[in-house]
PDB file of N, CA, C, O and CB in Angstrom:
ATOM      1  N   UNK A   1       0.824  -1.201   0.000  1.00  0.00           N
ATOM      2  CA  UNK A   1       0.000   0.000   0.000  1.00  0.00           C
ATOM      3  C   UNK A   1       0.863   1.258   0.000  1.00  0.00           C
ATOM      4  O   UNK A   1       0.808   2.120  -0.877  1.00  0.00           O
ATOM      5  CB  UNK A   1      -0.935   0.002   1.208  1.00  0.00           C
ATOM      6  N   UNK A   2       1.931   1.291   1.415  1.00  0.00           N
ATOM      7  CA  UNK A   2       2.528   2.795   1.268  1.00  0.00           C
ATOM      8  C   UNK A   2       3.275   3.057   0.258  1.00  0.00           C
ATOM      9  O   UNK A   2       3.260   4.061  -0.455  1.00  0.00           O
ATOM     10  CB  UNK A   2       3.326   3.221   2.295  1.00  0.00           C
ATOM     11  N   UNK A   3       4.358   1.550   0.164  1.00  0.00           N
ATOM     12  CA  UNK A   3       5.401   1.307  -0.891  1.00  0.00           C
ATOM     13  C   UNK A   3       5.078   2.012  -2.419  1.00  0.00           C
ATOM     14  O   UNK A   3       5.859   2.673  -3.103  1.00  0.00           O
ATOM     15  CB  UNK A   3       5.519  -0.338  -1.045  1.00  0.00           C
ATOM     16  N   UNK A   4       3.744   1.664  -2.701  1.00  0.00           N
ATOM     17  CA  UNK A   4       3.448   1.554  -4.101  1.00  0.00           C
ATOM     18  C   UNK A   4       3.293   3.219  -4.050  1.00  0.00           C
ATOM     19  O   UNK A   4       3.962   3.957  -4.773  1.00  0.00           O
ATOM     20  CB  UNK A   4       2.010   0.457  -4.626  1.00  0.00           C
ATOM     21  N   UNK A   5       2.486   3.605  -3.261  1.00  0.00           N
ATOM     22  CA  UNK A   5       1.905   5.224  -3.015  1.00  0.00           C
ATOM     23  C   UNK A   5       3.163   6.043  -3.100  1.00  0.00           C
ATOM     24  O   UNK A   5       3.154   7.226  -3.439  1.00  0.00           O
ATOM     25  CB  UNK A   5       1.091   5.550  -1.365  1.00  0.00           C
ATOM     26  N   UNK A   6       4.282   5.349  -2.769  1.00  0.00           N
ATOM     27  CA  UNK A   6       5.686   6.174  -2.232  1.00  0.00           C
ATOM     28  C   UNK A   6       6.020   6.032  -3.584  1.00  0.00           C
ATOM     29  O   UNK A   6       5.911   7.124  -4.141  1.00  0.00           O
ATOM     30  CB  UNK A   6       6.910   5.508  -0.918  1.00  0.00           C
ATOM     31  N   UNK A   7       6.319   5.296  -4.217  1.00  0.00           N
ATOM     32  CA  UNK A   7       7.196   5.046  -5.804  1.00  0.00           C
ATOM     33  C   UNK A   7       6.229   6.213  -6.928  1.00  0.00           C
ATOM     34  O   UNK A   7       6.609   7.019  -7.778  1.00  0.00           O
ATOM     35  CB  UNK A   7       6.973   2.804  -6.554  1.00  0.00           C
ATOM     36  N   UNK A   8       5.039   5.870  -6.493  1.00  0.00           N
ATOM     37  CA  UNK A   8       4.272   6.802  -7.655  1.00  0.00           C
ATOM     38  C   UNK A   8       4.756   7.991  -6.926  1.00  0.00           C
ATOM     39  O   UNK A   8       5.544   8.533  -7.701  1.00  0.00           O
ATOM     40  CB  UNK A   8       2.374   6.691  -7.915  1.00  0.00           C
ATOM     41  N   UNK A   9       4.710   8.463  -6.175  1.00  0.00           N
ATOM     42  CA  UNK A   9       4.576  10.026  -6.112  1.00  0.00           C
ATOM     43  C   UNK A   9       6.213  10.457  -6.259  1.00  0.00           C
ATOM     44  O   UNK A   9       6.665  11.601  -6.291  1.00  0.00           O
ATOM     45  CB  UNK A   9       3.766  10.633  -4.472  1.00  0.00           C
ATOM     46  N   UNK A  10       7.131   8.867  -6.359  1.00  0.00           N
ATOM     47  CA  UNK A  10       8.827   9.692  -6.665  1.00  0.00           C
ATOM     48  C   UNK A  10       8.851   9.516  -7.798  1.00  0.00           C
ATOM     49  O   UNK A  10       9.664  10.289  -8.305  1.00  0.00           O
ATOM     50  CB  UNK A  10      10.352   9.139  -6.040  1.00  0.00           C
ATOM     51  N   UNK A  11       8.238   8.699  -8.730  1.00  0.00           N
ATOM     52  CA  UNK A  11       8.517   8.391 -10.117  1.00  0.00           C
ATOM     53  C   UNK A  11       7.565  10.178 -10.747  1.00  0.00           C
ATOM     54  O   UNK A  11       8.168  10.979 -11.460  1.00  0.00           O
ATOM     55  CB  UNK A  11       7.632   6.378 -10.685  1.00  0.00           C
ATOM     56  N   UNK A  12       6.167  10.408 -10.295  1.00  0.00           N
ATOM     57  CA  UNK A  12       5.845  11.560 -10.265  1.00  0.00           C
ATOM     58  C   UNK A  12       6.520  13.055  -9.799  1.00  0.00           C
ATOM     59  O   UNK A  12       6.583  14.085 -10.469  1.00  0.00           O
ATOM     60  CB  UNK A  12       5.010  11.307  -9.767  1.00  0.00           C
ATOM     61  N   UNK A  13       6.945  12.835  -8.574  1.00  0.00           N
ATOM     62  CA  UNK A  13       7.949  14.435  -8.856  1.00  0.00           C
ATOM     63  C   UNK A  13       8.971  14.316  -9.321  1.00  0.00           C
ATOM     64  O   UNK A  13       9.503  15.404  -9.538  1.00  0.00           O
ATOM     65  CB  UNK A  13       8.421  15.305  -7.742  1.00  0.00           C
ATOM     66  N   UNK A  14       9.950  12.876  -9.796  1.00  0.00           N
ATOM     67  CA  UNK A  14      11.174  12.770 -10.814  1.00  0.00           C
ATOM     68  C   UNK A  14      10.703  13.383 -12.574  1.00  0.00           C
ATOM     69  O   UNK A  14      11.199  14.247 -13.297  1.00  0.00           O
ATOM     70  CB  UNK A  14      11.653  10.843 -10.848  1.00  0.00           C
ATOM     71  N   UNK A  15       9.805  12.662 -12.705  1.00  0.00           N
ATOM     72  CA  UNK A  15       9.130  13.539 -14.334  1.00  0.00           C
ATOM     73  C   UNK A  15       9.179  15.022 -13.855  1.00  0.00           C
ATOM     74  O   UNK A  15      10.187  15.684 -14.101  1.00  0.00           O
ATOM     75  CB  UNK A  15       7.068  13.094 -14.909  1.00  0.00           C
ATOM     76  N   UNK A  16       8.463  15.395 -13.395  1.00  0.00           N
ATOM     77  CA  UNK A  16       8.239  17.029 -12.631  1.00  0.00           C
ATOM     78  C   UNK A  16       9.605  17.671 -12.633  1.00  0.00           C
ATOM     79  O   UNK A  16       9.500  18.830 -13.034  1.00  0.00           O
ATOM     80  CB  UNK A  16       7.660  17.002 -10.811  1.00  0.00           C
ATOM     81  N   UNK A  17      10.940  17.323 -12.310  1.00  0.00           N
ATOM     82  CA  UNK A  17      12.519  17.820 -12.141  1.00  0.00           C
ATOM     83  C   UNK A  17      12.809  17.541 -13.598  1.00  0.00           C
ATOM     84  O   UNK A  17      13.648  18.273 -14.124  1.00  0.00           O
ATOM     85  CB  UNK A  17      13.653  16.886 -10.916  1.00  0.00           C
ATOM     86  N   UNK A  18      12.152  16.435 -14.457  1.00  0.00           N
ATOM     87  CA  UNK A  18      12.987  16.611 -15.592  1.00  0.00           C
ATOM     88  C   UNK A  18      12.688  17.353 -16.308  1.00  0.00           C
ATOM     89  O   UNK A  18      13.554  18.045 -16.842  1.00  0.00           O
ATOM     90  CB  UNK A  18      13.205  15.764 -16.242  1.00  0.00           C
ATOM     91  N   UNK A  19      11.460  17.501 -16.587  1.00  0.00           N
ATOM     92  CA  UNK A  19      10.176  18.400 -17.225  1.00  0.00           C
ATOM     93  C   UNK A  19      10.916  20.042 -16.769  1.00  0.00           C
ATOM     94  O   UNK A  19      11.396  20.875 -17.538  1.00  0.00           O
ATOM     95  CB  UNK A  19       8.197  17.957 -16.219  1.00  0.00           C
ATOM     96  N   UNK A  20      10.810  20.098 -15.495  1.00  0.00           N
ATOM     97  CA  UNK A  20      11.461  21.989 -15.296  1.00  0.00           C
ATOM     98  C   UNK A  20      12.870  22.282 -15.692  1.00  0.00           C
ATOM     99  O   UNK A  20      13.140  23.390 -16.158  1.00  0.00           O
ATOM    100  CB  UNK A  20      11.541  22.590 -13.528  1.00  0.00           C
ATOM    101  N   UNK A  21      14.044  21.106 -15.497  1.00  0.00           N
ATOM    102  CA  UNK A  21      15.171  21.225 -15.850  1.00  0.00           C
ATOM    103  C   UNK A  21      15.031  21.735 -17.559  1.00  0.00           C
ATOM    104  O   UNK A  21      15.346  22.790 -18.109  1.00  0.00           O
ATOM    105  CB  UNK A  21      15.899  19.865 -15.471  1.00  0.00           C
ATOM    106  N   UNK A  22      14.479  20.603 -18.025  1.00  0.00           N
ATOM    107  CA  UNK A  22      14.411  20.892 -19.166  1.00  0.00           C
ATOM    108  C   UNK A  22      14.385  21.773 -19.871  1.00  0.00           C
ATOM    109  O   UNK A  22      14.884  21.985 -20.976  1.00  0.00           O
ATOM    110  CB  UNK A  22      13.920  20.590 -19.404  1.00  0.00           C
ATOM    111  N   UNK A  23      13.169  22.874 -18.563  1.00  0.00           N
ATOM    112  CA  UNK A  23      12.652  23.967 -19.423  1.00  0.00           C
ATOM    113  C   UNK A  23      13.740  24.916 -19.409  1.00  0.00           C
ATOM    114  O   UNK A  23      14.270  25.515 -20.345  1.00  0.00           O
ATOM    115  CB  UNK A  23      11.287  24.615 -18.940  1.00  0.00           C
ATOM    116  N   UNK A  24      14.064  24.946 -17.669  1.00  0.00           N
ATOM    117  CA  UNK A  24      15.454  25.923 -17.602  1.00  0.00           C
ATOM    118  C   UNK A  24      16.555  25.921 -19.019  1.00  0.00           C
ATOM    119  O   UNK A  24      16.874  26.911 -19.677  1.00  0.00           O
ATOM    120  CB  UNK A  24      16.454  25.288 -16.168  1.00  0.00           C
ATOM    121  N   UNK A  25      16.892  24.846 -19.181  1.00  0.00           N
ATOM    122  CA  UNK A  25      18.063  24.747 -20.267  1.00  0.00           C
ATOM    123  C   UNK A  25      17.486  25.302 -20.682  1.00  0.00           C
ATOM    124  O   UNK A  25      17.506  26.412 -20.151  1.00  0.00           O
ATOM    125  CB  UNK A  25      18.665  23.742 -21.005  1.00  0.00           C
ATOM    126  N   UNK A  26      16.373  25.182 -22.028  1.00  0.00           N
ATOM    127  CA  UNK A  26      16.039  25.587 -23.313  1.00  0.00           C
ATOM    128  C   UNK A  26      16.271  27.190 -23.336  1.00  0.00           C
ATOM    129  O   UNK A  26      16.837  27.938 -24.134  1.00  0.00           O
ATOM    130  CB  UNK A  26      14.529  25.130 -23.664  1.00  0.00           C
ATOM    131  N   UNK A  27      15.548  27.402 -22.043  1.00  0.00           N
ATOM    132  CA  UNK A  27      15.052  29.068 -21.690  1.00  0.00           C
ATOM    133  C   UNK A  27      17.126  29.775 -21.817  1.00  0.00           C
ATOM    134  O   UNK A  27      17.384  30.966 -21.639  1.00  0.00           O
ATOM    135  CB  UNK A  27      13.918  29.242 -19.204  1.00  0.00           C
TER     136      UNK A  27
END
């Protein structure tokens, strides 16, 4: 239950850091 809840929400704010990094570079 927590395990799974814990991985989604790091696999979710890891997209989220790549997604803004990303943007930083481009910008």
């Amino acid at each position: 239950g927590i395990v799974v809840f814990a991985s989604i929400m790091a696999t979710l704010g890891f997209q989220i850091l790549l997604e803004s990094a990303r943007e930083l570079i481009t910008q």
